[in-house]
N, C-alpha and C positions, 0 to 999 in steps of 0.2 A: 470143809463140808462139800459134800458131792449130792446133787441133786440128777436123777434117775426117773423117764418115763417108766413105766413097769410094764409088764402084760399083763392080760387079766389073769392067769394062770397064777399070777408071783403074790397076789392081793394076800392070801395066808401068812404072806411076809408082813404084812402089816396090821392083821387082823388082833393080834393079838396089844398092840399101842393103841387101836383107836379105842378097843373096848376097855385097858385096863384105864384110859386117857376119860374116856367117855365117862365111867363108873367114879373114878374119882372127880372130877370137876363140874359134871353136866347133870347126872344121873339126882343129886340131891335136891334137884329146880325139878324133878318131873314126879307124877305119879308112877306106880307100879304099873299101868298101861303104858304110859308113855317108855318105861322103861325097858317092856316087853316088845314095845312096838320096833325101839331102835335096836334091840337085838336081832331080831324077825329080818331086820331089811340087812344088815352087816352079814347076815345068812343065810340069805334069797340069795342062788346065784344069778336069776335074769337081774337084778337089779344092779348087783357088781359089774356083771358083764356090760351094760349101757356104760359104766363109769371108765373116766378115762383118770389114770392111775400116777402119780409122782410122787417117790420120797425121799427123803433127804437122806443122809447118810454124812454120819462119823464113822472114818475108819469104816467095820464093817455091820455095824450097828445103824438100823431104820430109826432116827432122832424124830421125823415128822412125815404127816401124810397129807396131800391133798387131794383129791379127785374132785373131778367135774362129768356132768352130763351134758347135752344138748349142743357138741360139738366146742365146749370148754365155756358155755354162754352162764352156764347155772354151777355152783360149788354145793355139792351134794356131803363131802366129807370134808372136814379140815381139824386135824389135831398135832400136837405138837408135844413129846414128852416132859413131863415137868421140868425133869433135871435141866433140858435145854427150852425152856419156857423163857420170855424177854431177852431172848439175844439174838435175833432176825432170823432165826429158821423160817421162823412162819410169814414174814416178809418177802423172804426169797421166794418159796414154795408159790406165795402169790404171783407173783413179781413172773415167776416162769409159767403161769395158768395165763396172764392177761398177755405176755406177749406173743402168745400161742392162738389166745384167741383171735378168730376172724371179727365176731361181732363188736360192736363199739357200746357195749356194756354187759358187764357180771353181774347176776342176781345170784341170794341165797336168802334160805330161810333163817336167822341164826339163833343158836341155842340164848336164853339169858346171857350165860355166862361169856358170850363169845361177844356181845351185842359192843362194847366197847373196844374190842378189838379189831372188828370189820370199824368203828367208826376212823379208826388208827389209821387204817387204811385205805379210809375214801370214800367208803359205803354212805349213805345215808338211808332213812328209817324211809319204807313207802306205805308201810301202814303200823297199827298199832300191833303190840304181841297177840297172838292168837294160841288156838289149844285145838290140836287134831288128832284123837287118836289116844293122848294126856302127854301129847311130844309139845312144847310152849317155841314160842319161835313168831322171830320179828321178820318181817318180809326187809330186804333192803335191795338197793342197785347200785355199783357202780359205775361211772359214767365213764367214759376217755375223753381225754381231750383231746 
């Protein structure tokens, strides 16, 4: 497995995983706003453009995505294809966002479905689930040591 920063220009390369990714795992925890809401932004180019872009790669196939905003402080996207779901793509993907970061913690908002997986990885909860927009999402931090 080959992990790759992207340009923003390449993100079309991955657009098509986080929403077939997003639609099957994330999408049934939201309402139809919420569901509208997360296509809207995957669609917005100022929005992609602030994001800074990394995907993993089998071969010549995108397995996983992760992006970050706010100079790699905040994880704005992170999905990971089923087929390669539970065998550390999504660890690595991490793993290259937090050694990149300058800051000495990572925040995201995380979907339900994700919420035991950042905990996998070190996050913990800083507030309770909330509802913005009908997008559900746990605020969390990771700390460095």
């Amino acid at each position: 497995m080959n992990i790759k920063r992207l340009n923003k220009n390449e993100f079309s390369k991955v657009l098509p995983l986080v929403w077939k990714t997003f639609l099957k795992f994330e999408s049934p925890n939201y309402s139809e706003e919420g569901v509208q809401t997360f296509f809207n932004s995957i669609n917005n180019q100022a929005f992609i453009h602030s994001l800074d872009l990394y995907a993993a790669y089998e071969n010549l196939d995108v397995v996983g995505v992760i992006a970050t905003r706010n100079k790699g402080s905040h994880i704005a996207l992170f999905f990971v294809e089923e087929n390669y779901q539970s065998k550390g793509i999504g660890r690595k993907l991490f793993e290259e966002v937090r050694l990149r970061n300058q800051s000495n913690k990572v925040t995201v908002n995380s979907s339900p479905y994700a919420v035991n997986i950042y905990h996998s990885l070190g996050f913990v909860d800083t507030d309770i689930e909330q509802v913005t927009n009908g997008m559900k999402y746990t605020p969390m931090v990771y700390k460095k040591l």
